[in-house]
N, C-alpha and C positions, 0 to 999 in steps of 0.2 A: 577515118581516124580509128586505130586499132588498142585495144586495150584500156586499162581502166585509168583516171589521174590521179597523182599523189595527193594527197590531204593538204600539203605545203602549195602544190598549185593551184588548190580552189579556195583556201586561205590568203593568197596573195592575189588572185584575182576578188574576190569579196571586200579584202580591204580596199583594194584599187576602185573598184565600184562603188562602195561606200564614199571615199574622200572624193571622189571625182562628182560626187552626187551633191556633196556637202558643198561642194565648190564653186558649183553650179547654181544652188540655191541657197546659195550662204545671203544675197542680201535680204531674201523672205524674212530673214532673224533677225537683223537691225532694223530700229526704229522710221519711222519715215524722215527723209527730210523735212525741215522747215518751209512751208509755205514762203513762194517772192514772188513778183509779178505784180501789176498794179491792183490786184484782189487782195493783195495781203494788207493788213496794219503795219504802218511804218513802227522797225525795230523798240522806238520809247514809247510806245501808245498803252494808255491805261484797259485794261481792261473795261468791256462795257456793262453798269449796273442794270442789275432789275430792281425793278419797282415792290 
């Protein structure tokens, strides 16, 4: 590859790297799901007190 890149083509490749990174690791940013399985508290259960 000969010559140097335009400013417009490492600008469109950075964004593309950028969003495709975001997108990648977009669910790290949302919250986890909800515990299910027979380890969780059924959906009405009170929370348990301390003493």
């Amino acid at each position: 590859m000969r010559g140097r890149l335009p400013l417009q083509h490492v600008a469109v490749a950075v964004a593309l790297g950028v969003a495709s990174g975001l997108y990648i690791y977009g669910p790290l940013f949302q919250p986890p799901p909800a515990p299910h399985g027979p380890a969780a508290p059924p959906p009405g259960a009170a929370p348990e007190k301390r003493p």
